[in-house]
C-alpha positions in Angstrom: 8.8 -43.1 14.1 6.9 -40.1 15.1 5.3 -41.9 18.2 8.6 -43.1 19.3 10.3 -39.6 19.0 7.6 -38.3 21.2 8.2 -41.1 23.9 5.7 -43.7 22.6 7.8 -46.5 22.2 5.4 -49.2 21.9 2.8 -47.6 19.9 1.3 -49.5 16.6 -0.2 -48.6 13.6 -2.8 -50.3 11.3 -3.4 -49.7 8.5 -6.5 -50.6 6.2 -7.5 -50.5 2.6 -11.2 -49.9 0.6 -10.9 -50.6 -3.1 -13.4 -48.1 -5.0 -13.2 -48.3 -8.7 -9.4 -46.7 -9.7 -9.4 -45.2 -5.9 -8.0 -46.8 -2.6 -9.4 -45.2 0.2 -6.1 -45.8 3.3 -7.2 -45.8 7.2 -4.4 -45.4 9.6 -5.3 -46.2 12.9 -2.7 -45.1 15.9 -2.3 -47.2 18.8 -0.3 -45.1 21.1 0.0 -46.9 24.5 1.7 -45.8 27.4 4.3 -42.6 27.6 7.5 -43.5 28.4 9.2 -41.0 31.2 12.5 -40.6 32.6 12.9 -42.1 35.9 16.7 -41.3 36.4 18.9 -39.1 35.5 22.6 -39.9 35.5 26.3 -37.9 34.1 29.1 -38.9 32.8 31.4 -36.2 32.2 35.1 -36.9 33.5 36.0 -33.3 32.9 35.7 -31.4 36.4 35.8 -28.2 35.0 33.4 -28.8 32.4 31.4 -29.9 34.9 31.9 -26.3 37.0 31.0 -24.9 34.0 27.9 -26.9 33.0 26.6 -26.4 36.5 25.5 -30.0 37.1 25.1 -29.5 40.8 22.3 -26.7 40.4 19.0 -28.5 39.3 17.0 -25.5 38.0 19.5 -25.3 34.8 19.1 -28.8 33.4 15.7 -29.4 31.3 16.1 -33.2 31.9 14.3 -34.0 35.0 12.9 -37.4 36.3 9.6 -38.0 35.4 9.8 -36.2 32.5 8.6 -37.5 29.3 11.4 -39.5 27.3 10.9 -37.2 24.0 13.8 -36.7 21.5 13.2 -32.8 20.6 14.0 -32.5 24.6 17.1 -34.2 24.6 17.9 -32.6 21.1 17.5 -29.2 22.7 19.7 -30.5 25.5 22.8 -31.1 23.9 22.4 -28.0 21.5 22.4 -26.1 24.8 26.1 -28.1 26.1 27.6 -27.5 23.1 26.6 -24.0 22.9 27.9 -23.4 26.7 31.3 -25.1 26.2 32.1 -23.2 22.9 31.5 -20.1 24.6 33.7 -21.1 26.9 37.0 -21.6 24.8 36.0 -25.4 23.6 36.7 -24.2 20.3 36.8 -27.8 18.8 33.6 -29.1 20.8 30.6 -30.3 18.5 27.3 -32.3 18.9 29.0 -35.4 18.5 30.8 -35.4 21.8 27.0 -35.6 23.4 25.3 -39.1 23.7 22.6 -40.3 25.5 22.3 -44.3 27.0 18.8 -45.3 27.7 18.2 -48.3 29.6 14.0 -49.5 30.0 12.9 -50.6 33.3 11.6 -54.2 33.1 7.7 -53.9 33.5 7.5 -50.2 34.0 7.2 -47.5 31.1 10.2 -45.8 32.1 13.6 -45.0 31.2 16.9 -44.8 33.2 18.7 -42.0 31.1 22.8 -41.5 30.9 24.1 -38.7 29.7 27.6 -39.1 28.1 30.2 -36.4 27.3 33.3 -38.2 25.1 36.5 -37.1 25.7 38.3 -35.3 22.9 40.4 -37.5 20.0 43.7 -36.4 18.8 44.4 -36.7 15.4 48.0 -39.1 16.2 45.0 -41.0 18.8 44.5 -41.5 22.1 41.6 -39.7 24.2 42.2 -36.8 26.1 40.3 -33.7 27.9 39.1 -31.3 25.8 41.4 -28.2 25.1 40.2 -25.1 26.2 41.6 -22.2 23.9 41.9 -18.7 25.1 42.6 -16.3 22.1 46.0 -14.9 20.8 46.8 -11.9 18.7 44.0 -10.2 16.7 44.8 -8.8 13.0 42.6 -7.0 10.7 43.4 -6.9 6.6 41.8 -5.1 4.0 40.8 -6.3 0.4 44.6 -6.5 -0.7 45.5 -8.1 2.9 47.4 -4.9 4.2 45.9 -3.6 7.2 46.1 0.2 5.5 43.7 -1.7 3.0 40.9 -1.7 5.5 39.9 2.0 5.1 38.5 2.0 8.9 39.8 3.5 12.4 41.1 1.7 14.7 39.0 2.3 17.2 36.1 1.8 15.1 37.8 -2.1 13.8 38.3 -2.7 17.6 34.7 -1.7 19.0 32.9 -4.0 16.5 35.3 -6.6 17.3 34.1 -9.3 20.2 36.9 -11.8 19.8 39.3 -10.6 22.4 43.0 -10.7 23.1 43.6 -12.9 26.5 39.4 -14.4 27.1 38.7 -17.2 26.0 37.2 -18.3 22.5 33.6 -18.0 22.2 31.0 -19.0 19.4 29.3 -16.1 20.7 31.3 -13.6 20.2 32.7 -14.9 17.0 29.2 -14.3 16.1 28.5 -10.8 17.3 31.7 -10.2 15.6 30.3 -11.1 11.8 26.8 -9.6 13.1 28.6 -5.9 14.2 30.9 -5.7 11.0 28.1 -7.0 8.8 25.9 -3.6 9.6 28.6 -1.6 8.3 27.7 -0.1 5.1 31.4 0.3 4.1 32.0 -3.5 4.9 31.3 -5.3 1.4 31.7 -8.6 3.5 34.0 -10.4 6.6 35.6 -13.3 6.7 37.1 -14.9 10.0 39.6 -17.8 10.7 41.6 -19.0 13.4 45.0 -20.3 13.6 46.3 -22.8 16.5 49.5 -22.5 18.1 51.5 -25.6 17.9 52.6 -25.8 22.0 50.1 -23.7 23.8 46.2 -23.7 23.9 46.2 -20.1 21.9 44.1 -19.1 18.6 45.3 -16.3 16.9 42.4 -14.7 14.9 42.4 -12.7 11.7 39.7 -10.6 10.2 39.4 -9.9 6.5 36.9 -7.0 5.5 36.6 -6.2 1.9 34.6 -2.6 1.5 32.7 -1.1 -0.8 33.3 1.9 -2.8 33.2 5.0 -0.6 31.1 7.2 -2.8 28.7 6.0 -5.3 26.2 8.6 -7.2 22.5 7.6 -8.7 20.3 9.1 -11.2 16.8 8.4 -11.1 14.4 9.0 -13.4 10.3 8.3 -12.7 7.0 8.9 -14.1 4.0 9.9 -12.0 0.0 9.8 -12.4 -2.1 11.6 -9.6 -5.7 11.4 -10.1 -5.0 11.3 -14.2 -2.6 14.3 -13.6 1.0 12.9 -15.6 4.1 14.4 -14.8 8.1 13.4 -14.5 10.3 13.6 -11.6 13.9 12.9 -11.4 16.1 12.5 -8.5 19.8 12.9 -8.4 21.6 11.1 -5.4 25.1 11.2 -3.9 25.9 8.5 -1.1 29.1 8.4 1.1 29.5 4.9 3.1 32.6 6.0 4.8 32.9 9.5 5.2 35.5 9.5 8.5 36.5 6.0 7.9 34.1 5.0 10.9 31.1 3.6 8.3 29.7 7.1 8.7 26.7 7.0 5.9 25.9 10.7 4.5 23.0 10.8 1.9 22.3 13.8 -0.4 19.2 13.4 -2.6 18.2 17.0 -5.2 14.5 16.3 -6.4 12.7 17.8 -8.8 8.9 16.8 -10.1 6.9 18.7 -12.9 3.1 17.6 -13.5 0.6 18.8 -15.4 -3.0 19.5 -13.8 -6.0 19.4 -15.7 -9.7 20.5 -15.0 -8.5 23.6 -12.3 -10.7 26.5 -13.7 -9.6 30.0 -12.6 -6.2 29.5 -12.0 -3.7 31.3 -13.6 -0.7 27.9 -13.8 -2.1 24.9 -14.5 1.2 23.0 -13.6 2.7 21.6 -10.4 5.8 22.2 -9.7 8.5 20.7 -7.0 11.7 20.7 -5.7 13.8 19.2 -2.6 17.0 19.0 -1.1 17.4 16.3 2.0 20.4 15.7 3.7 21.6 12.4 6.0 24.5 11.4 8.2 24.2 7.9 10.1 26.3 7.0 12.3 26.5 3.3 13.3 26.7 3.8 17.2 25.2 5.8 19.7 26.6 9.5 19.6 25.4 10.4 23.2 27.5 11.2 26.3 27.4 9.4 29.8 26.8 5.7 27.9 28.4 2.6 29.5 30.9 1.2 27.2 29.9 -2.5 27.8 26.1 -1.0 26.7 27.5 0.5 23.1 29.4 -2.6 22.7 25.9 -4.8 22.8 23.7 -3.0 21.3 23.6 -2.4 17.3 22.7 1.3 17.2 22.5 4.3 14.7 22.7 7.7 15.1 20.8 9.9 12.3 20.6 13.5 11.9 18.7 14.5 9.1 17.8 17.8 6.8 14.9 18.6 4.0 13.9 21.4 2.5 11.0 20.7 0.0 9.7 23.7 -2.0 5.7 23.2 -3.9 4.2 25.4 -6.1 0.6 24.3 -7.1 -2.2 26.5 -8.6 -4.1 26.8 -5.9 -1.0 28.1 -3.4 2.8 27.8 -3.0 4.1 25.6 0.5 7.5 25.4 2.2 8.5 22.8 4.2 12.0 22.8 6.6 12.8 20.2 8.2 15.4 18.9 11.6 15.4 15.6 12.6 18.3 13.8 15.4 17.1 10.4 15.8 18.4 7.3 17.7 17.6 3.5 16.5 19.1 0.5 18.1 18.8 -3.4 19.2 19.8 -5.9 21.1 21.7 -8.4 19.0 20.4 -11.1 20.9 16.7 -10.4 21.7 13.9 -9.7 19.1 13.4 -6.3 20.1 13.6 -2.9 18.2 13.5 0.8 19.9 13.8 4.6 18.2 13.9 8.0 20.0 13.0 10.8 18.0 15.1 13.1 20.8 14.4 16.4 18.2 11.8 16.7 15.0 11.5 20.2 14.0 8.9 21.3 11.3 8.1 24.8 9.7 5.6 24.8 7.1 5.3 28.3 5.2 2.8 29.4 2.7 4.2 32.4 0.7 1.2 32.9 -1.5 -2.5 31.4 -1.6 -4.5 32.1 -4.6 -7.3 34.2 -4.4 -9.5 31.3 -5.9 -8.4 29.1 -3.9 -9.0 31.3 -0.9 -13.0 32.4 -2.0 -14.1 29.0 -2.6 -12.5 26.9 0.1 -11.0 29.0 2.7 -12.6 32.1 3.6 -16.1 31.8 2.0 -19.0 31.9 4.1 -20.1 28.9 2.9 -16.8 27.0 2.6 -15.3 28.4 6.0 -13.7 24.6 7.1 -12.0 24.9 10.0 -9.7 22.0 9.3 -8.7 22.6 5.4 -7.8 26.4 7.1 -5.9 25.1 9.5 -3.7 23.3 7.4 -3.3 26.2 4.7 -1.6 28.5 7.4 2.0 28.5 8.4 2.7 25.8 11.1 5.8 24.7 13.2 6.1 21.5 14.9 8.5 20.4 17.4 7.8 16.6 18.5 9.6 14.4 20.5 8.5 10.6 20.0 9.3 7.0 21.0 8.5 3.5 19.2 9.1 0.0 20.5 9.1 -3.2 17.9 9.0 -6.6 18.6 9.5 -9.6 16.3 10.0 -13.0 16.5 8.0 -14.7 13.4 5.3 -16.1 14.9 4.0 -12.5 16.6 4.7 -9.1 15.8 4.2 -6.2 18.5 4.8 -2.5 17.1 3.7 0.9 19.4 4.6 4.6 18.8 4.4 7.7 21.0 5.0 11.0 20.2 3.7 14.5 21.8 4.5 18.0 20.4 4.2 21.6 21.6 4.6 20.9 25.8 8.2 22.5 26.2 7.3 25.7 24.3 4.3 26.2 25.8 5.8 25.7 29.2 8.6 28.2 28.4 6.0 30.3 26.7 5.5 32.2 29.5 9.5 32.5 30.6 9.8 33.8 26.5 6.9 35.9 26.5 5.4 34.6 23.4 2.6 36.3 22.0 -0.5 35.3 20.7 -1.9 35.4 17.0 -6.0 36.6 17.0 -7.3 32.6 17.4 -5.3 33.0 21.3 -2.8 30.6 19.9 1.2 31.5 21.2 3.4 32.0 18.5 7.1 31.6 18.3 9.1 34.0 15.7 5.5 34.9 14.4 4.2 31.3 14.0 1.9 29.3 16.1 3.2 26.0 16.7 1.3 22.7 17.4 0.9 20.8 20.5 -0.9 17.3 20.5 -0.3 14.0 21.9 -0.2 11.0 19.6 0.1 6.9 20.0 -0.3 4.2 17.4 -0.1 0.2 18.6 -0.2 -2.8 16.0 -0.1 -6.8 16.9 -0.1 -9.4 14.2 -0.1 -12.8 15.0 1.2 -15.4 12.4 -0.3 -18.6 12.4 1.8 -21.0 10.4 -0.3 -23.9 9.6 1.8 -25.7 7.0 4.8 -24.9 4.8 2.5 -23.9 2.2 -0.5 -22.1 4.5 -0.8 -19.4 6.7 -3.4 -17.5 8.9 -2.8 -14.0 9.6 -4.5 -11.9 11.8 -3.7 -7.6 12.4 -5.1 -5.2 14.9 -4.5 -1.5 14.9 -5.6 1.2 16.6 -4.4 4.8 17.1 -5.5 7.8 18.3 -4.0 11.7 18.3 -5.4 14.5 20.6 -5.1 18.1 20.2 -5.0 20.4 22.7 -3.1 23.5 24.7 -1.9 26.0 21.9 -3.9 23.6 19.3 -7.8 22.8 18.5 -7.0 20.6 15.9 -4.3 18.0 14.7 -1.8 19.1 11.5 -2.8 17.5 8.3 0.0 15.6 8.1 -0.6 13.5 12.0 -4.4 13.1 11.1 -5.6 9.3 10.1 -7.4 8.2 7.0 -8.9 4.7 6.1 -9.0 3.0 3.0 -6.4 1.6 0.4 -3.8 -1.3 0.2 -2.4 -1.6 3.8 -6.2 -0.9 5.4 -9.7 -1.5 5.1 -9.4 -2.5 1.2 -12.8 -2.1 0.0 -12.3 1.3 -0.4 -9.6 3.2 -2.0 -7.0 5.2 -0.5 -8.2 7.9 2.2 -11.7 7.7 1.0 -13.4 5.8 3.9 -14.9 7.8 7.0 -14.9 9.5 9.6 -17.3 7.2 11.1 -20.6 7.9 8.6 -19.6 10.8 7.1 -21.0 11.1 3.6 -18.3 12.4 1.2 -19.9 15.3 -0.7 -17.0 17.4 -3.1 -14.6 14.9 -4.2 -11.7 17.4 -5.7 -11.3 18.7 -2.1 -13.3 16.7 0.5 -10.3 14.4 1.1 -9.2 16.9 3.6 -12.4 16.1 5.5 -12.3 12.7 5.4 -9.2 12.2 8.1 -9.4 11.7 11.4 -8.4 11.8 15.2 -9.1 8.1 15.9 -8.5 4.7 13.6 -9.3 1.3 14.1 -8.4 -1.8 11.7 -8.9 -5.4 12.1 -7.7 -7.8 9.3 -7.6 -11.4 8.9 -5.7 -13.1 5.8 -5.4 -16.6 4.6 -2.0 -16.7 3.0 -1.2 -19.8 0.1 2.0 -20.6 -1.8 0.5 -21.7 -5.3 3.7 -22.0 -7.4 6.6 -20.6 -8.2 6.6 -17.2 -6.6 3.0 -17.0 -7.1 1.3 -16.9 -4.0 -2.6 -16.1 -3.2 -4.2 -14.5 -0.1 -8.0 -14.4 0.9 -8.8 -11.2 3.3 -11.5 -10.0 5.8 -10.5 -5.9 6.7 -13.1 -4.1 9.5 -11.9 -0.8 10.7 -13.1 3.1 10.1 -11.5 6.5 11.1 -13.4 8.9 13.7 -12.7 12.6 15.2 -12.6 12.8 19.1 -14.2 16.5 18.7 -17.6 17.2 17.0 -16.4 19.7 13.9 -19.2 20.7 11.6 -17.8 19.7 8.5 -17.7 16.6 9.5 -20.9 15.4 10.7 -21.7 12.0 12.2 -17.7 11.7 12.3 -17.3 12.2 16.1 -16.4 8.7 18.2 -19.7 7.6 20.6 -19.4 4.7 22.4 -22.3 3.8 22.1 -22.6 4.4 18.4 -18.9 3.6 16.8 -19.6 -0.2 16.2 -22.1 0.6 13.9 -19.9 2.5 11.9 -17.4 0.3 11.1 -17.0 -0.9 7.6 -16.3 -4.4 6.6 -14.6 -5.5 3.4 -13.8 -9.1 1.6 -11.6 -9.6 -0.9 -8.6 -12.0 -2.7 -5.5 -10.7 -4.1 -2.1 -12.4 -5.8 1.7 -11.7 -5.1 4.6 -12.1 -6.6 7.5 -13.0 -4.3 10.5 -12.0 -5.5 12.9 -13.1 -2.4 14.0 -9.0 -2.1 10.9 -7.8 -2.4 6.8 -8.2 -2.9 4.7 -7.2 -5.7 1.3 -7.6 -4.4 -2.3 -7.0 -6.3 -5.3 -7.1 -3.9 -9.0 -6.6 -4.9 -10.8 -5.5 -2.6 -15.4 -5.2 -2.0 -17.3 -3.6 0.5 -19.3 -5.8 2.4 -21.0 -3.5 5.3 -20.5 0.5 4.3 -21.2 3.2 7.3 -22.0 6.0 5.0 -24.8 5.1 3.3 -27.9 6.8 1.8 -29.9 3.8 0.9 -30.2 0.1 2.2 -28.5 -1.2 -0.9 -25.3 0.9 -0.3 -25.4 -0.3 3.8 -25.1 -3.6 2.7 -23.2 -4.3 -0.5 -22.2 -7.5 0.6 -26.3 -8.9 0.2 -26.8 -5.9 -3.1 -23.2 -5.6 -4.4 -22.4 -3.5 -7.6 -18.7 -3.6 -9.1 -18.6 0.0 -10.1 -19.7 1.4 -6.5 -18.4 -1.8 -4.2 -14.8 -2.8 -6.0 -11.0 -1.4 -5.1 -8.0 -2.9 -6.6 -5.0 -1.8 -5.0 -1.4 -2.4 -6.2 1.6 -2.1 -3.4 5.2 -3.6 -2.7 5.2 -5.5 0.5 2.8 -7.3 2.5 -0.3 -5.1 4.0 0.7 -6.2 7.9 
């Protein structure tokens, strides 16, 4: 049947047996033959402005063409196409079945003289007729009670999310944008839509039922943490507002506080870890921007965020402030696979009141401790970015890139503001020296889907962040690292690189291991076993690198001639869960080819491997790429 669908029409199939013991052993051999092709192409449609509108004059639009092959999925694809044209075009009561094809072989030729047929429309007291075109009628809107007061949003915003309009005609199309535009609405619980025919005229009147959530709702959450052995509690108290001026504006207010007790910190006078933070966020489901084309906002799903965090730490070793601005823009198309976000203004100020004097002996000012990157991140800091990121996602293939720079605008109007600089020639805006760097991260995975049950995944990343202008090296928190569930998973989190750096001090020496360049390449087998059980085998390659040489960080700079011998390879198998709303996933993960090495055994632990030194067993919600 197969054969046939694809335009085989005469194809055989035999079919032989072995006998061996309890076990039959079945050949199928597949005579295909000739392909069958189209050799005309022929219409009827008695409906002349069906015809205008299905363009049957203009070749280029129809994907049947003589000498084409005669294959069903074409011809499928065909009518799903007329259908979808005419119901976009008021046919509100056209389906699939109104298509037909008549296909009449050509005596001693493998070809087919193809008809295609478009019935006319059946009333229900009979007799054949065209088909009615409807235009639409009067649009209402009711709430959960059906009064339109019930519906607890503006008019303006009911109307601007609303694509079935008064006067056009009816379209499948816009019927759909319509559930798709109300459904993002966080205070829209669920739509429903009918139609209703006039009796004497070829008029729909449409009403829309929205039942919303509640307006406010307030969570307590409670949570226990474990860093490095360290236990402690946190609790989070959050208030959420889905409508706040009955346009589905979304305002967030989340209070944070997190206690933990450290261990093993000798000379400190507070061996506890203490935090506390207040963020702030309004949404707005459209674009809040002037000198926007109307017919733009209405096509494209779009939020507006402006967002607010102040995050208080006080640690043993030093106390850090961190304020936080954010206006951001995130929209798509409805009808294209693509994602974009502007991050049009991200302002950062990080403060450090107080530094212990411990702290600052062994690690900071110490001859010989004096790290230029762990100083760096233990002064005060502001940042003031501007970024871009594109997505694109259609299931088979997944494109994701990132771009952000910060620092160019002050530094430009540095001289116009007569900024001064701080003793390291940095300029310095209300007493601070702010960062400028330039910053762009690009992922493809490509899903290869080879059964229902089996798929072969494969991930690139790469990144790289420079520093430069009013700043020698990259803030902590815009720096790479390699390692843990969602990289190269032989190694655990942030403990892999730069290039063959050698960790030496592991309470601190994470700071050193980061980086201005990363690389990953991953390949995963992906199995449904049963139930929601599914299994994954994995290959991760990839390594972090600094673009400058820095001294604590030796063999960590990138050298083309040099970096492919420091990348690390890893093998591994893992389980998740699949719980439909989310992923519980359990990968374990050993080192196969290790850059930073001392011996020949630890270069190669995939020919001497040793579980204590080689093995990393990550736990994470969601899949790694």
């Amino acid at each position: 049947m197969q054969m046939q669908n694809w335009g085989y029409l005469r194809s055989t199939v035999e079919v032989s047996t072995r006998k061996k013991g309890k076990k039959v052993n079945v050949t199928y051999v597949v005579h295909p033959n000739s392909r069958y092709h189209i050799r005309t192409m022929r219409y009827e449609i008695g409906d002349s402005t069906v015809k205008q509108l299905l363009h049957l004059d203009d070749s280029t639009t129809w994907r049947l063409k003589p000498v084409m092959a005669f294959e069903v999925d074409l011809m499928d694809r065909e009518r799903k196409r007329i259908v979808q044209e005419l119901q976009d075009n008021g046919y509100f009561h056209f389906h699939r079945d109104f298509v037909s094809y008549r296909a009449d072989s050509v005596a001693g030729q493998n070809a087919v003289d193809l008809t295609l047929v478009l019935h006319k429309y059946r009333r229900s007291e009979g007799g054949d007729t065209l088909h009615p075109r409807y235009r639409i009628g009067a649009v209402t809107f009711g709430g959960d009670d059906t009064r339109d007061s019930a519906v607890h949003l503006r008019r303006r915003v009911l109307l601007g999310n609303t694509f079935v309009v008064p006067g056009d005609y009816y379209s499948a199309r816009g019927l759909q944008n319509t559930y798709t535009h109300f459904g993002r609405l966080q205070a829209v619980k669920y739509t429903s839509i009918s139609f209703k025919e006039h009796t004497d005229t070829a008029l729909l009147d449409c009403h829309i039922q929205l039942s919303t959530n509640k307006p406010s709702t307030v969570s307590f959450l409670p949570e226990g943490t474990n860093t490095a052995g360290d236990l402690g509690a946190a609790v989070t108290l959050a208030y959420q507002n889905r409508n706040l001026f009955r346009g589905s504006e979304n305002l967030s207010v989340e209070l944070r506080g997190a206690f933990e007790a450290i261990k093993g910190l000798e000379g400190y006078a507070n061996d506890n870890f203490e935090e506390y933070s207040a963020e702030a966020k309004l949404s707005f489901p459209r674009f809040i921007a002037p000198f926007l084309p109307s017919g733009f906002r209405r096509r494209i799903n779009a939020t507006s965020e402006v967002s607010l965090l102040y995050d208080l730490q006080n640690r043993p070793e030093f106390h850090r402030r961190v304020f936080s601005v954010a206006w951001r823009y995130r929209w798509n198309d409805a009808n294209h696979h693509d994602r974009y976000q502007i991050d049009l203004l991200d302002l950062n100020y990080i403060f450090m009141p107080w530094i212990s004097q411990t702290f600052r002996e062994e690690y900071l000012d110490g001859t010989s401790n004096r790290n230029a990157i762990l100083r760096y991140n233990y002064e005060d800091l502001f940042i003031m970015k501007w970024g871009f990121g594109y997505t694109y996602n259609n299931g088979s293939y997944a494109l994701k890139a990132n771009v952000e720079t910060a620092g160019n605008l002050l530094n430009w109007t540095a001289p116009l503001l007569h900024l001064d600089r701080n003793a390291e020639g940095q300029r310095k805006l209300l007493g601070i020296a702010f960062a400028q760097y330039v910053k762009g991260d690009f992922d493809y995975t490509r899903n290869l889907q080879l059964d229902g049950n089996n798929a072969l995944v494969l991930h690139a990343g790469f990144g790289i962040a420079y520093p430069y202008g009013n700043s020698r090296i990259l803030p902590f928190e815009k720096r790479y690292f390699s390692g843990g569930a969602n990289s190269v998973r032989g190694w655990s989190v942030r403990s892999l690189g730069p290039g063959g750096y050698v960790s030496r001090d592991g309470k601190i020496d994470f700071i050193n291991q980061t980086g201005d360049m990363k690389l990953d390449l991953n390949m995963e087998y992906r199995a449904h076993l049963f139930w929601k059980l599914n299994g994954a085998l994995f290959i991760d390659a990839g390594n972090i690198w600094t673009l400058r040489n820095y001294a604590d960080q030796p063999e960590g700079q990138f050298k083309l001639d040099e970096f492919w011998k420091q990348i690390a390879v890893s093998y591994g198998w893992g389980i998740r869960f699949n719980f439909d709303y989310f992923i519980l996933r359990f990968d374990m993960g050993m080192k196969a080819v290790n850059p930073a090495y001392s011996t020949s055994h630890e270069h190669y632990p995939l020919v001497h491997p040793r579980l204590s030194r080689d093995f990393a067993f990550h736990f994470a919600v969601g899949l790694p790429f």
